[in-house]
C-alpha positions in Angstrom: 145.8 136.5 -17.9 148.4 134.6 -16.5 146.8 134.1 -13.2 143.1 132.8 -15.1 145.5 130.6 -17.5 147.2 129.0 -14.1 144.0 128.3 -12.4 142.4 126.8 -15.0 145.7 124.4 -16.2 145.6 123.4 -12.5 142.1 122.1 -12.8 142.4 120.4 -16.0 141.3 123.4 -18.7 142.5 125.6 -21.6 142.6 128.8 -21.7 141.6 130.3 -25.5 142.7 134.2 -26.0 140.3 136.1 -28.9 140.7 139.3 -29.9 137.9 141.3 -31.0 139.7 144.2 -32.1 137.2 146.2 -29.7 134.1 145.5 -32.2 131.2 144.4 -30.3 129.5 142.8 -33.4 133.0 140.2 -33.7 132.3 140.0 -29.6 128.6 138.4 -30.8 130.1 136.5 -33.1 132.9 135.0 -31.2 130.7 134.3 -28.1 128.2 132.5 -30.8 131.3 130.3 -31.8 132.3 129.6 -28.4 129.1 128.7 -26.6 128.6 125.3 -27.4 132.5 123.8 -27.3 133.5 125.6 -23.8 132.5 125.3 -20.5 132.9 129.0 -19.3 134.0 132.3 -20.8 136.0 135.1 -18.9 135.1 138.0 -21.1 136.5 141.3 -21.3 134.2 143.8 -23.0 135.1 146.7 -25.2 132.1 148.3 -23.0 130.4 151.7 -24.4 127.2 149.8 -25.7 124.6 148.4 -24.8 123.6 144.8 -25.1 120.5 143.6 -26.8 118.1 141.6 -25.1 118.4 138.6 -27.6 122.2 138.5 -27.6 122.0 139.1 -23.6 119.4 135.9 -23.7 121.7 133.6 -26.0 124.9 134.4 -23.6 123.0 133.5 -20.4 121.7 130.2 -22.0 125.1 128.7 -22.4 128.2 128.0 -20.3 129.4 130.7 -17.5 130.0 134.1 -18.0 132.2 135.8 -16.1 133.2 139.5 -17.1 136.4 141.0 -16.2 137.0 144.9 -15.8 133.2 146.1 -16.7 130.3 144.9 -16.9 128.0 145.5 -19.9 124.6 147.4 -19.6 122.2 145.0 -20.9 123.9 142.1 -19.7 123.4 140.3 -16.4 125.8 137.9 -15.2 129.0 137.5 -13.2 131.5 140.0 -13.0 135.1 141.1 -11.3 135.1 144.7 -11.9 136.9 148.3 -9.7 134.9 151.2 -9.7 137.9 153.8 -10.8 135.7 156.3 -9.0 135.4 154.7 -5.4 138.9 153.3 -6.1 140.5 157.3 -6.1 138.0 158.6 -3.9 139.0 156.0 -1.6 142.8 156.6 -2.1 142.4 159.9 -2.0 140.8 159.7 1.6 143.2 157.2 2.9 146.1 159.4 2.0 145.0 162.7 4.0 
């Protein structure tokens, strides 16, 4: 978090924190209430669902989405994630 909050006070923006208390129905709602006032969202998903083609359609017709640590089946967009599988399969290796 502080890395995304630096970059973006260096260019001029806010960064604004929301919890969804890992409920994917506040995650609708908050991305609803966000859309139109903000210029990008970084979201971090509570992943384990799968997203419906109209809310996947309302998030791609607004500002950026960018999703951090998993990306969402259903959802097409942006995303900075690590496999955990390729990640130990490639430590594993490396340390032999």
């Amino acid at each position: 978090m502080r890395g995304a909050e630096y970059a973006a006070r260096e260019r001029g923006y806010f960064l604004i924190v929301l919890d969804s208390q890992r409920s994917h129905d506040t995650e609708i709602d908050m991305m609803a209430l966000l859309r139109p006032r903000v210029d990008g969202i970084l979201l971090v998903t509570t992943g384990g669902y799968k997203w419906s083609a109209e809310n996947a359609a309302a998030i791609a017709s607004g500002p950026p989405v960018v999703c951090v640590d998993c990306l969402p089946e259903g959802l097409n967009t942006d995303s900075v994630c690590v496999d955990g599988r390729k990640t130990k399969q490639k430590n594993l290796t490396s340390s032999s």
